[in-house]
C-alpha positions, 0 to 999 in steps of 0.5 A: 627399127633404125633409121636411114643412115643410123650406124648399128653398135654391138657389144663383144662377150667372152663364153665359154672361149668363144667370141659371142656378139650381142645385137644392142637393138634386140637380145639376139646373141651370135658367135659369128659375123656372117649370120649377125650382119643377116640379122641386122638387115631385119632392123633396117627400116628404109626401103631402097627402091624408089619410083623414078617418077613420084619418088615413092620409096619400096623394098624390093626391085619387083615391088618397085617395077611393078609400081612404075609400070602404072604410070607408063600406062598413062601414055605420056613419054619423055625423050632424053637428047642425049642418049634418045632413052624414052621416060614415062614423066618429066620428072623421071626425065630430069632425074634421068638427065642429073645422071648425065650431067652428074648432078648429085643429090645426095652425098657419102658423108663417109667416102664422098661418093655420090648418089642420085636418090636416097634409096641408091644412097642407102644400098651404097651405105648398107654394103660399103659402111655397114657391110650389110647386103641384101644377097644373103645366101640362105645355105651358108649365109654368105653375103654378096655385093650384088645378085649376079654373085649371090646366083653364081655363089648358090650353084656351088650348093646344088649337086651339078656335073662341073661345067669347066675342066682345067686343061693343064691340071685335072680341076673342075670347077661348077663356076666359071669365075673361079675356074677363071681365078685357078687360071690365073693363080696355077696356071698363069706362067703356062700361057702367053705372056705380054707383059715385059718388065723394062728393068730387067726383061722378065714377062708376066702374065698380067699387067696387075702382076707387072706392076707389082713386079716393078715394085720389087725394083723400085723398093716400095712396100705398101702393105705393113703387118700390123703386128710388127710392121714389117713392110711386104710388096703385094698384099698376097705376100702380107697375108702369108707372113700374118699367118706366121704369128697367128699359127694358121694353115688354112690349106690341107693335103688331101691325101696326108692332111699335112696343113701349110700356111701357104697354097703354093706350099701346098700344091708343093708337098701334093707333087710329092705324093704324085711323083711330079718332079717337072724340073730335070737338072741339066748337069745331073739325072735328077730331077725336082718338084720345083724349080726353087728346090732345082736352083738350091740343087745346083747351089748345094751339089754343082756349086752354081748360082742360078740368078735372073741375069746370070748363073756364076760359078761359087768360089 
């Protein structure tokens, strides 16, 4: 078993063109990470719950309350000054009073980060260091940060009526955190916009997306390809020109499975096949599926630049 804040080490084979990993604890071998990080969890030895009042140590939460609930049957409470809460024993409420004042007992050697027990110091190494959780999805081996998302992950598993109907496309989703993400990621430009760039006048639809915006103009790019480290403003921008050197598409046309390395290429050429061309040329009867291919339209045929602050006639 390994011990408390012991870091797990494994080993990387080549079979058969596949990438293998081998656990260094026992001969288990995988050729993926998800179902390894599960595996690794059966050599954790430290128990993460801990009794606020005798500090005796468990591994489940359930395991944990039902064993705090024999000291509140000893009648002796304790209140807190600060926010009234009642605790069963005075040692439950120093500990509870080390929260108010932030007085730490044990400290993230890794990132500085602090904690009021070894059990809540443990459950922060295994998730953030280790990548280790104990909200496994037991269909596909996913992992999650906490229940709550393993809950609303495992809904995507069970034969459900979509609960959340998109209003400006026709996407359903069971989950309304992803029916949230679609929102934002395809519809965001349709609703109210509040966010003004004080540069140049343009609204967004988020202060995340302002702020990235503003980066443009100031010329910071914080995010470098590893691989020739050229330099991007978002992290969304990276991760698409990564795909150029690996050769990934990862979105597919559901009707011609044509693959792009890009969703909104995607959704792009999906408008081809529904005949959905919103952007009408004001000078012409034509029509386009984007307002980019409308602009390049005016470039090519009526000779017009279409810029943010100004449209120019070309010489």
């Amino acid at each position: 078993m390994v011990s408390n804040g012991e870091k797990f080490e494994y080993k990387i084979s080549w079979r058969f063109g596949y990438e293998m990993i081998h656990c260094l604890l026992c001969p288990k071998v995988y050729s993926d990470k998800k179902p390894f990080r599960k595996h690794l969890y059966t050599h954790i030895s430290t128990r993460l719950f801990e009794c606020d009042v005798c500090k005796k140590s468990f591994k489940t939460k359930c395991e944990q309350k039902a064993h705090t609930n024999r000291h509140m049957s000893s009648g002796n409470k304790y209140k807190c000054d600060s926010c009234d809460k009642v605790l069963h024993s005075k040692l439950a409420l120093e500990n509870h009073i080390r929260r108010h004042k932030k007085d730490y007992t044990v400290k993230c050697d890794s990132c500085e980060s602090g904690f009021y027990s070894k059990g809540e110091y443990q459950k922060h190494y295994n998730r953030k260091h280790l990548g280790i959780s104990e909200n496994i999805c037991d269909v596909c081996s996913k992992s999650f940060y906490n229940k709550h998302g393993l809950m609303e992950h495992k809904k995507l598993h069970e034969d459900k009526e979509p609960a959340f109907h998109c209003e400006f496309c026709d996407a359903k989703f069971v989950i309304q955190k992803s029916f949230k993400r679609h929102l934002t990621v395809y519809h965001s430009g349709e609703g109210p916009k509040s966010y003004i760039c004080h540069i140049c006048g343009k609204s967004l639809s988020s202060k995340s997306y302002l702020t990235t915006h503003i980066q443009i103009h100031d010329g910071i790019k914080p995010h470098s390809c590893p691989t020739c480290n050229m330099e991007f403003t978002s992290k969304n921008t990276l991760i698409s020109h990564v795909r150029t050197h690996t050769g990934e598409k990862p979105y597919e046309c559901e009707i011609c499975k044509k693959a792009f390395s890009q969703i909104s290429a995607r959704n792009l050429h999906l408008k081809k096949h529904l005949g959905d061309k919103p952007f009408k040329c004001e000078l012409c009867d034509e029509s386009f599926v984007s307002k980019g291919v409308l602009n390049m339209h005016k470039k090519t045929k009526h000779k017009i630049i279409a810029t943010q602050a100004k449209v120019k006639i070309m010489q």
